[in-house]
N, C-alpha and C positions, 0 to 999 in steps of 0.2 A: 646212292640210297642205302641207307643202313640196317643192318640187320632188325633195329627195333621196329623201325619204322615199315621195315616187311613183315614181321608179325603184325605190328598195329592192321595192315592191306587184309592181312589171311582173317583178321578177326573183324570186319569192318561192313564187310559184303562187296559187292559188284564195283560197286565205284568206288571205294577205300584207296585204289593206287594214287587216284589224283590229288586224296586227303593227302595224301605219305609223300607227293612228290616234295622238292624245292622250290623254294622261287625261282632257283635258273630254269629247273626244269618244267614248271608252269606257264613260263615265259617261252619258252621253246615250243612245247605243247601249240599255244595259243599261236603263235607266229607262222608254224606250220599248217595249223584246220582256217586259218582267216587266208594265208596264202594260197590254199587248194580253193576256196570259196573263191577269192579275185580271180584267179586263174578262172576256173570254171564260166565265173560270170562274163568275163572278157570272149572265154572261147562259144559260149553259148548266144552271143548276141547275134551272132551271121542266121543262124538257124531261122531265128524269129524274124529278122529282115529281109531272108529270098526272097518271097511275096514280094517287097516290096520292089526289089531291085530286077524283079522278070517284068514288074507293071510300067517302071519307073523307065528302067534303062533297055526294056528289052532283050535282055538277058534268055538264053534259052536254058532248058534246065541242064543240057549239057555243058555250062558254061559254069551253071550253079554248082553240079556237082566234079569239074574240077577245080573250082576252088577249093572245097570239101577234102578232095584226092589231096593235093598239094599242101595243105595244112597239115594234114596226119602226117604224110611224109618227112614235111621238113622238121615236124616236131619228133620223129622219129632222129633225127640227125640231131637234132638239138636236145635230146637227152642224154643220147651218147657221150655228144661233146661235155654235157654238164657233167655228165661223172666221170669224166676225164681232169675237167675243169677241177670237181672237187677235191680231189686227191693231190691236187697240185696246189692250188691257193686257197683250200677251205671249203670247209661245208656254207659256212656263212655267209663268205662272199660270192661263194657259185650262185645263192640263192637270193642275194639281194641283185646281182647282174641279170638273173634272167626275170624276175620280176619286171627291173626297170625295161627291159628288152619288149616285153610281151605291154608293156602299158605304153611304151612310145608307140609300137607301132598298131596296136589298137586303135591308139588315135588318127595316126595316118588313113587308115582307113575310113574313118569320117570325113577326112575332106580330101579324098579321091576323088576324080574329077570324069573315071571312065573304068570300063573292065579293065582293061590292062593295068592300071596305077591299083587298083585293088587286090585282083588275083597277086601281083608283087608286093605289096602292104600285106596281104595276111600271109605266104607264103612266109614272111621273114616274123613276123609274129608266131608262126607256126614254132620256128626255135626256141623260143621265150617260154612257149608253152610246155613244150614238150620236156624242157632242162629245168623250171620248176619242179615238175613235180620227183624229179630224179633228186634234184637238190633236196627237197624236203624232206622227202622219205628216207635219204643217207642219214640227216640231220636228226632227224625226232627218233629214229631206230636207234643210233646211236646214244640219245643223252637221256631217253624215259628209260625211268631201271633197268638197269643188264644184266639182273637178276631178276625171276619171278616174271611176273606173266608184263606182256608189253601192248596192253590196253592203248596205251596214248597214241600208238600209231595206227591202230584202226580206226579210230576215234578221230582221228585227225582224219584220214582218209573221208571221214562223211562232211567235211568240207564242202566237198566237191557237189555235193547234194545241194547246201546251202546254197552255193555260187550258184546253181542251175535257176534255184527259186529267185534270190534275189534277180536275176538277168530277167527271167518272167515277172517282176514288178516294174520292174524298171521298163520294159519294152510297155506295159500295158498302159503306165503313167504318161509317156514320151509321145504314143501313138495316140492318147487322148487330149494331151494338153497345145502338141504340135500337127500340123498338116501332113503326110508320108514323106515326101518330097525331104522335107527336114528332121522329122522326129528320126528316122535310123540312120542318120549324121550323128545328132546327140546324140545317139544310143551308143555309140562308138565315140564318140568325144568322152564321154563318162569314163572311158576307159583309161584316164588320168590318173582315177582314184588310187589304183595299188602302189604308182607311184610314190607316193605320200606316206605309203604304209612302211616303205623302206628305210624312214625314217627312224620307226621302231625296232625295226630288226639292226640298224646299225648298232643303235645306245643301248639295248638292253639283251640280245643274243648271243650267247659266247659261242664258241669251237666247244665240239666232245672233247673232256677227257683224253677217251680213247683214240681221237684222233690227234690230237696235240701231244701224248707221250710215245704214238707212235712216227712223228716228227722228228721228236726229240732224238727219238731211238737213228732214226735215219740220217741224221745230221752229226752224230756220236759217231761213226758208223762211215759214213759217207758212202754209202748205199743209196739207192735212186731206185725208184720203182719203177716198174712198164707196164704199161697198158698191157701188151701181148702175153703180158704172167695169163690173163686169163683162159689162153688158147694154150697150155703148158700142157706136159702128161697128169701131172697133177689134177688142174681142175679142168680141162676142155671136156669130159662129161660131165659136170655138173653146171657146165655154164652151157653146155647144146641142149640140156633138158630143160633150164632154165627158160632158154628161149620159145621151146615147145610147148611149156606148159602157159606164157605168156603169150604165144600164138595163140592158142589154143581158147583162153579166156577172151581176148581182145577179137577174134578173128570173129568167134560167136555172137560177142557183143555188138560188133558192126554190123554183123549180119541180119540179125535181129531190128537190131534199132532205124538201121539205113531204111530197111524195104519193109517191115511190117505197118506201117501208113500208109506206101501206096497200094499194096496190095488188100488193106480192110478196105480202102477207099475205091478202090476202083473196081473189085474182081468180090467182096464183100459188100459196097456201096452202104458202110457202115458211115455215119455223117458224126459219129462224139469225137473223132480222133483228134479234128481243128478246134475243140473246146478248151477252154483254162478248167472245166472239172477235169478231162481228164489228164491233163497234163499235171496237175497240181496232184493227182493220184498214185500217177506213176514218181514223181519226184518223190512225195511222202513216203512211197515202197520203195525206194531207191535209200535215204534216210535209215527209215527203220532195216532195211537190208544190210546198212554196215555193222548201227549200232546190234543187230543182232550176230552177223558173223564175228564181229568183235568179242560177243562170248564166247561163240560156240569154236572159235579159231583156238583157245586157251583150252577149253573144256574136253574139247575132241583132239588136238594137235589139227596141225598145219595142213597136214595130206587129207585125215579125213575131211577136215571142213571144205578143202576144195570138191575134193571128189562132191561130197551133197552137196555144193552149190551147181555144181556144174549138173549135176544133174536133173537138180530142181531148174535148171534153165533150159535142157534140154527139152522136158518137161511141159515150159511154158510155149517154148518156140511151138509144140508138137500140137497141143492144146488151140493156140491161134490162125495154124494155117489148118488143122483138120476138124476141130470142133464149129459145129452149127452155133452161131451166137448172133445174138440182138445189139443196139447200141446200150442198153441197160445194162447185159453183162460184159460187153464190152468196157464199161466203163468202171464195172468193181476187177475186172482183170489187170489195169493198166496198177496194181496196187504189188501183185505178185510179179509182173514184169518186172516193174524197178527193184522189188525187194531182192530177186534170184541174180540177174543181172548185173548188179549193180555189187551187191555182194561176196560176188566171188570176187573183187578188187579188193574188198579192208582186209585180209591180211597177205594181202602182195607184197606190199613193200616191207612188213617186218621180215617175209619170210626171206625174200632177197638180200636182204640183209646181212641176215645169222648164214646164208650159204658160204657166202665171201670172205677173209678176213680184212683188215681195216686197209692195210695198204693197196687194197687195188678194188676195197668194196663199192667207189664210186665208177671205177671201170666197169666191173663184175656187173651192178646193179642196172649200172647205164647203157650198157649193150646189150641184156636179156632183156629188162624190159623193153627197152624201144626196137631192137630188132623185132620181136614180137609185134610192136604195134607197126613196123613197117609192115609187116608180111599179113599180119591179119587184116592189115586196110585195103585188101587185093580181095578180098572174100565180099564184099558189097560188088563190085566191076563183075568176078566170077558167076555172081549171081545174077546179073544184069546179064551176060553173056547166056549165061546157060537157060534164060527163063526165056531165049527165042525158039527152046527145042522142047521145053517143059515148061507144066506151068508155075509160074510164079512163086504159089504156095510150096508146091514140093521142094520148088529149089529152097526156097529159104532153109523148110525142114531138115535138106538133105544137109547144105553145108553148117546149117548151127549144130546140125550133128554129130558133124566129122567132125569138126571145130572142140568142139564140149569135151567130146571122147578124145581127142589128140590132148587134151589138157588131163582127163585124169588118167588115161594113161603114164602122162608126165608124172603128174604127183605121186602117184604109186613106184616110180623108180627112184626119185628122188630122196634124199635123206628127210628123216624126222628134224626139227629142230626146235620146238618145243621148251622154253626151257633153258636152251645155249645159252652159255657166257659169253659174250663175242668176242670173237679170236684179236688178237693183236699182235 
């Protein structure tokens, strides 16, 4: 991006960056926020079909939620790997493989024929998912300007909002047009569609710059990079804070999202939570949560905006299990839910990013994030465990608190990056 074209941004207003981009980098943009969408949509269809498969198949909900466990998981392994993957054979192609990966076995899970052949169908979808979003986030951080503020990748990040709503049309349409029995097969057949999208990322998505001249560099060179650069003296504190600050957001998130339905429902006997208002309310806050952290992650820098998101979540957690509420207020609250929640993720991946340099950013990126969401996916089980000695409500409070707070303590050690040129 060129110096003109970053005046034209500064003189423009809010959205000016995506005036100023390129076509490659519009194209990239756009391949990255429809890929977090498929993604999303694909991994949000199980949600909406338990119901069906406790009624269906008998299913007990401990059955349900190790599927749940075992998704996070494997997609915890499966992002790692992708930014392993990427460093080695491309930002592009790590991200066109794990697409195809996560739409094959999406569909497998449509025509499972029993728990076992499920739980194994999504377990390996799990990888698909979880090295997506590690792919894309290498990809768009690197190619939306590496000067001036990096909009495109928070923006992209609200993707993931999109794909939530679309999987809520899709399931509504599915379960009214087909019988149960059949409609959450389709709903998981559907999950074809990204396939197809990989179409567009092959012909029209290039490699960074910065990651193809630092190829070149390596190949000149005849230097080979390692994964284990990122456990060096160098950067092994900034990739352990890394990980805590992405515990720390992920752990909360789960915590939050896992058990606040059964607990309004069971112990609040609050009845809006199975509605499409307020799911549709919480998505919409989820939405406006990035596109608003997406300013304020450039206007505040990186550290402060986590710190106030995470605190506006702490916030919210503390507000749901201690405030007296109705299904009416409960239903304008699912709005600040997804917006605090939701938003302390747009600007993860830039900032993951700009910590790394290029040769080992898809290491660096892929093991902070995802070690994080292995370890945060242990704080729903924790909570589950510890809610036989306390109740319910508190535990949630207690661990989305520990959780929020382990995160901005993170960002507060960690460097500013605001601004970085990325290293190469």
């Amino acid at each position: 991006m060129n110096t003109r074209a970053l005046e034209t941004a500064g003189q423009e207003g809010h959205f000016a960056w995506y005036h100023a981009l390129t076509g490659k980098e519009r194209r990239t943009f756009w391949s990255c926020k429809v890929g977090y969408a498929l993604d999303a949509m694909d991994t949000q269809f199980l949600s909406f079909v338990i119901p069906t498969l406790i009624a269906t198949w008998g299913l007990s909900k401990g059955d349900a939620g190790l599927i749940g466990t075992v998704t996070l998981l494997t997609s915890a392994a499966g992002g790692w790997i992708a930014g392993i993957l990427s460093d080695r054979i491309g930002r592009v192609k790590a991200l066109q493989i794990t697409i195809l990966w996560f739409a094959l076995f999406t569909v497998l899970c449509g025509v499972a024929q029993d728990f076992t052949q499920l739980l194994i169908a999504r377990g390996l979808m799990g990888f698909g998912m979880g090295g997506e979003w590690t792919a894309g986030a290498i990809l768009i951080g690197e190619v939306i300007p590496r000067q001036g503020p990096r909009q495109g990748c928070r923006y992209g990040a609200g993707g993931w909002a999109l794909g939530w709503g679309v999987s809520a049309i899709l399931y509504a349409l599915m379960f009214s047009l087909l019988p149960p029995e059949w409609a959450w097969r389709a709903l998981f057949l559907l999950g074809v569609l990204p396939a197809l999208f990989v179409i567009f990322v092959r012909r029209f998505v290039e490699e960074p710059e910065v990651f193809v001249a630092q190829q070149k560099k390596e190949a000149a060179s005849a230097e080979r990079t390692s994964f284990w650069e990122i456990f060096s003296p160098k950067l092994l504190s900034v990739t352990l804070r890394a990980v805590l600050l992405t515990t720390g957001a992920q752990g909360g998130y789960y915590a939050i999202t896992t058990w606040l339905p059964t607990f309004l429902k069971n112990e609040r006997h609050l009845t809006v939570l199975g509605t499409g208002g307020y799911l549709a309310m919480v998505i919409f806050g989820s939405y406006v949560g990035y596109i608003v952290s997406a300013f304020l992650t450039d206007y505040l820098g990186r550290k402060k905006n986590f710190i106030l998101f995470g605190a506006g979540s702490m916030a919210i957690a503390l507000a749901y299990t201690h405030l007296p509420v109705n299904d009416s207020v409960m239903l304008f609250l699912g709005f600040p839910l997804g917006f605090c929640v939701s938003g302390v993720f747009s600007g993860m991946g830039s900032f993951l990013t700009e910590l790394f340099p290029t040769r080992i950013r898809g290491s660096g990126q892929g093991f902070s994030y995802n070690m994080g969401r292995a370890i945060g996916a242990l704080f729903p089980l924790m909570i589950g465990l510890s809610s036989q000695s306390m109740s319910l409500g508190y535990a949630i409070g207690v661990f989305a608190g520990v959780a929020y707070g382990v995160m901005i303590l993170a960002a507060l050690t960690l460097p500013e990056t605001a601004g970085k040129k990325l290293e190469s």
